[in-house]
C-alpha positions in Angstrom: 0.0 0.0 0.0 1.4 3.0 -1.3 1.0 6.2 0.5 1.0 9.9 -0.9 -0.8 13.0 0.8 -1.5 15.9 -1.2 -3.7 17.7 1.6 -3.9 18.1 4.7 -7.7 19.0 5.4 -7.8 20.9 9.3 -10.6 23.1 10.7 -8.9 26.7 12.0 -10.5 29.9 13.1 -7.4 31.7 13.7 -8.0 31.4 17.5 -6.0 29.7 20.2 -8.0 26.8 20.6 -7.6 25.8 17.0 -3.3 26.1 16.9 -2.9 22.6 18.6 -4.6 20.8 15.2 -2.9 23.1 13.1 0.5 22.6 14.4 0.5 18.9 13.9 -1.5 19.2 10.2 1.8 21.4 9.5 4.1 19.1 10.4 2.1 16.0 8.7 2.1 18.5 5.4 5.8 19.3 5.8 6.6 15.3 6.1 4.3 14.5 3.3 4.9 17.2 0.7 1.1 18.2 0.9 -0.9 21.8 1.4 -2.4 22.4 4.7 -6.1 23.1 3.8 -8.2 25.4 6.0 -12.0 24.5 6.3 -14.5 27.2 7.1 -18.1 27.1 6.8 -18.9 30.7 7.5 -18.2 33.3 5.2 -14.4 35.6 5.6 -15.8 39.1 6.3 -13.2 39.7 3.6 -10.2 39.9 2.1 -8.4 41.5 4.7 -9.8 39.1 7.3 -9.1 35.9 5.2 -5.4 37.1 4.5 -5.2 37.4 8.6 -6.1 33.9 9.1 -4.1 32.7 6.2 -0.9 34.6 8.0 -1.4 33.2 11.0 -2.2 29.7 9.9 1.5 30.0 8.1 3.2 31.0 11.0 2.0 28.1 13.1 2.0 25.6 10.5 5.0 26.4 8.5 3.4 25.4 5.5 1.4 26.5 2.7 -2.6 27.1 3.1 -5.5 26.9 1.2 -8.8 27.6 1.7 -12.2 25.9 1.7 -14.6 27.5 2.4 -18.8 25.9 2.2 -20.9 27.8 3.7 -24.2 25.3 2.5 -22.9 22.9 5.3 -21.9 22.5 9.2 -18.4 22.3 9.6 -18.0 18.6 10.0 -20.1 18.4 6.9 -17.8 20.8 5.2 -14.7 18.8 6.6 -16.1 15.9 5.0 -16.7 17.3 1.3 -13.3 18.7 1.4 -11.9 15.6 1.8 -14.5 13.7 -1.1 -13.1 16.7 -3.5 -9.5 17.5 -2.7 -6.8 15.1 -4.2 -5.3 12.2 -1.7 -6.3 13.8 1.5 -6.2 13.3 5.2 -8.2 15.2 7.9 -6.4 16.6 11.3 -8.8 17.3 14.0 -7.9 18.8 17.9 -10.1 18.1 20.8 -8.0 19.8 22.8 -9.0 22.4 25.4 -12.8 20.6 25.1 -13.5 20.0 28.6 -17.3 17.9 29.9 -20.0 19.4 29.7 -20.9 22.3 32.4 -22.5 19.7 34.8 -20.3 16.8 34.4 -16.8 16.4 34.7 -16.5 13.4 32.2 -15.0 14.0 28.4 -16.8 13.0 26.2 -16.1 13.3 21.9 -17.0 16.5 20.7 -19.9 16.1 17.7 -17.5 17.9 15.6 -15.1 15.0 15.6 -18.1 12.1 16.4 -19.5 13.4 13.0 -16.4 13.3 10.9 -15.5 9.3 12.4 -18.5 8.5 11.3 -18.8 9.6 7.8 -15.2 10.7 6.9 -13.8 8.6 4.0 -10.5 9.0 4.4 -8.0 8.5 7.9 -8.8 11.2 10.6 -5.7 12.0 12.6 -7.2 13.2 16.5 -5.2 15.3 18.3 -7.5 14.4 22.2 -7.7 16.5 25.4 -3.9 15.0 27.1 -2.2 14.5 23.6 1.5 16.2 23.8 1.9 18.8 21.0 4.9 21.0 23.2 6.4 19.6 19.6 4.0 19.3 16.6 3.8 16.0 15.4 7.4 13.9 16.1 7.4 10.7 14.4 9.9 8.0 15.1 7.2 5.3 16.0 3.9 3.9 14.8 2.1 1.6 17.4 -0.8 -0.3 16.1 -3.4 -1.7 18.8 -5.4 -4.6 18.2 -7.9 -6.3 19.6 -7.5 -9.7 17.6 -10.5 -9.3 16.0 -11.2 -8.6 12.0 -12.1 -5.3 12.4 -9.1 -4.2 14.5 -6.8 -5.3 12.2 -8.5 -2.7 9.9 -5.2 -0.3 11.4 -2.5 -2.4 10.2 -2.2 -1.9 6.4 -2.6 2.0 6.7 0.3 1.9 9.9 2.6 0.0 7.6 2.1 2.4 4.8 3.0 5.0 7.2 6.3 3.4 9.0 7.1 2.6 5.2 6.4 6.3 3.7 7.7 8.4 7.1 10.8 5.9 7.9 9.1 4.6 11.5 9.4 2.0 12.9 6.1 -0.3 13.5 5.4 -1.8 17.1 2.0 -4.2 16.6 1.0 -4.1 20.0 -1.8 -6.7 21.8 -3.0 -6.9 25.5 -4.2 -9.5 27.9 -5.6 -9.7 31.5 -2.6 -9.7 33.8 -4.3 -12.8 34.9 -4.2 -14.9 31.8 -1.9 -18.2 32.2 -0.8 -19.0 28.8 -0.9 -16.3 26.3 0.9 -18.4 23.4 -2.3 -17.8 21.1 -2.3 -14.2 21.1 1.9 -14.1 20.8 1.1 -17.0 17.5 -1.6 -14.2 16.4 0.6 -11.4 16.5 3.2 -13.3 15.0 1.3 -13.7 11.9 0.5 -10.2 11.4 3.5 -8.6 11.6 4.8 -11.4 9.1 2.0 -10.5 6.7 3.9 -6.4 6.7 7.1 -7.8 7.1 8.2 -8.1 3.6 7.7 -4.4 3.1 9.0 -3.2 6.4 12.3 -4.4 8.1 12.0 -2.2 11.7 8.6 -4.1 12.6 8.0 -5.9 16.3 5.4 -6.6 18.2 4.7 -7.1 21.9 1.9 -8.4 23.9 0.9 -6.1 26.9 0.0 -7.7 30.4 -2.4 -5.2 32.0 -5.7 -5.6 34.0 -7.4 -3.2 31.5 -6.7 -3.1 27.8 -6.6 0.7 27.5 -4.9 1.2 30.8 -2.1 -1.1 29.3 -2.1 0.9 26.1 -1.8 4.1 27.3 1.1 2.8 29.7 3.2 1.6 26.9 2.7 4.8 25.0 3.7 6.9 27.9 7.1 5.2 27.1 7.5 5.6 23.3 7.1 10.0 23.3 7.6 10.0 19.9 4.9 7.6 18.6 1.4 8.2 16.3 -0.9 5.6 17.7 -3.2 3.9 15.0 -6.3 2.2 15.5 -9.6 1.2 14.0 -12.8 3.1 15.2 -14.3 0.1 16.5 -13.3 -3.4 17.4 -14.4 -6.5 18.1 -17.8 -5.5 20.4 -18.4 -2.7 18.7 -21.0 -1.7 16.0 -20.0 -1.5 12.3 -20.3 2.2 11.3 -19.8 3.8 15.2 -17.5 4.5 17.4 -16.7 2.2 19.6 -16.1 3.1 23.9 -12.6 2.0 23.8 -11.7 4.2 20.9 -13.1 7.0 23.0 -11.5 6.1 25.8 -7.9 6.0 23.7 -8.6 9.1 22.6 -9.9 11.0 25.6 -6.3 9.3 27.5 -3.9 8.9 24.6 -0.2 11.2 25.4 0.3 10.6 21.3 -1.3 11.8 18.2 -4.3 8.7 17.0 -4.7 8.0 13.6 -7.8 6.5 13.2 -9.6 4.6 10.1 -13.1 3.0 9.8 -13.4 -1.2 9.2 -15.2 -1.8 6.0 
C-alpha cells in the first residue's frame, strides 16, 4: 500500500484553541509534501480578514494554506466534502482544550469529531484532550493496537504504509488480562500479522501487553515511546460497524500521542 498525501484537510478559526490541530497538520504537510487546507463554513468578512487567518495559519503551520470554504454545510459536513473533492487527502482534528460538559466532569467526543469518524472517507488524525503537542507531530514510532479481531486489524495496512512512507518504525502491540496463564495464542496471532507487513518493512516488532485493562495497558506503553502516532480502528471486536466504539473513545480521551484513526469496511 502506497502512501501519498496531497492535503492536509484541518478546521482553523485563527483562535488559540484551534493552533494545537494546526501545528501537527503542518508538520504531517511538511513530512508528506502536501498543502495544509483550512476548512471554514462561514463566510471571511473579507479579504483583509481571510489574509489574517491565512498569515497566522502560516506561522503556526509552517506550511502552505489553502482555503475551503462551504458555507451550504456544518463544519463537519464541510470537513467531510473537502476531503471527497481535494486530491489524496487526510483530515487533522484537535479536541484539545474541550473539557465535559458544564455539569459533568466526564470527556466526552465532541460532535465535531463524532461526525467526521463516522462519515469521513479518508483517515482522521485526532489530536485528544492530554495528547503532547509541546512539539508538533514527532514521528519515530507507529504503534498499532489490536484487539485480535477482524475489524481491529483494519489499522495495520494504513500503519505499515506510514512506517514505510515516514521511515518509522512499527510496534504491533496486543493486551491481555494480567491474569491470563498462557498467552501463546495471542503471541502466535501477533506473529502472523507482523509477518503479513514484514516483507515491506524491516524495523517491525510486536509485543503483547499484560495489564488488568486493555486501555490502561495501552496508554502505559505509549507513555514510554514519546515520539509515537498511535493507530487504530474506530471500533473493534464489540463494537458496531459504522460507530465508534467506547474504547476508541476512551484511547482518545487518554492517549499522550497523536491517533490516527480509520473506519473497518
Amino acid at each position: 500500500m502506497r502512501l501519498v498525501y496531497d492535503n492536509v484537510i484541518v478546521p482553523f478559526d485563527g483562535t488559540n484553541e484551534g493552533r494545537a490541530g494546526l501545528a501537527v497538520a503542518g508538520d504531517l504537510a511538511w513530512r508528506s509534501g502536501a498543502k495544509v487546507v483550512i476548512v471554514n463554513n462561514t463566510p471571511a468578512s473579507g479579504a483583509e480578514s481571510k489574509q489574517a487567518v491565512k498569515s497566522r495559519a502560516m506561522s503556526l503551520s509552517g506550511a502552505d494554506v489553502d482555503f475551503w470554504v462551504d458555507t451550504e454545510h456544518s463544519l463537519p459536513q464541510a470537513l467531510v466534502a473537502a476531503a471527497q473533492y481535494r486530491s489524496d487527502p487526510v483530515i487533522c482534528l484537535s479536541t484539545k482544550g474541550r473539557a465535559g460538559s458544564l455539569f459533568s466532569k466526564r470527556w466526552s467526543l465532541p460532535a465535531l469529531a463524532e461526525e467526521v469518524l463516522r462519515d469521513a472517507p479518508v483517515p482522521v488524525l485526532l489530536v485528544g484532550p492530554n495528547a503532547d503537542t509541546s512539539r508538533g507531530l514527532p514521528m519515530t514510532e507507529i504503534v498499532v493496537a489490536t484487539d485480535g479481531s477482524a475489524r481491529s486489524e483494519a489499522a495495520l495496512p494504513l500503519a505499515a504504509a506510514w512506517a514505510q512512507e515516514f521511515k518509522l518504525r512499527l510496534l504491533l502491540v496486543g493486551v491481555v488480562p494480567d491474569t491470563k496463564q498462557d498467552d501463546s495464542g495471542e503471541l502466535s496471532y501477533l506473529a502472523s500479522l507482523i509477518d503479513a507487513v514484514r516483507g515491506d518493512l524491516k524495523a517491525a516488532e510486536f509485543e503483547l501487553l499484560r495489564a488488568p485493562d486493555p486501555v490502561d495497558g495501552l496508554i502505559g506503553y505509549l507513555r514510554q515511546h514519546p515520539d509515537a502516532v498511535v493507530a487504530m480502528c474506530t471500533t473493534g471486536r464489540t463494537g458496531k460497524a459504522g460507530s465508534i466504539g467506547s474504547t476508541a473513545r476512551k484511547i482518545i480521551e487518554r492517549s499522550p500521542r497523536a491517533v490516527l484513526l480509520t473506519r473497518a469496511a
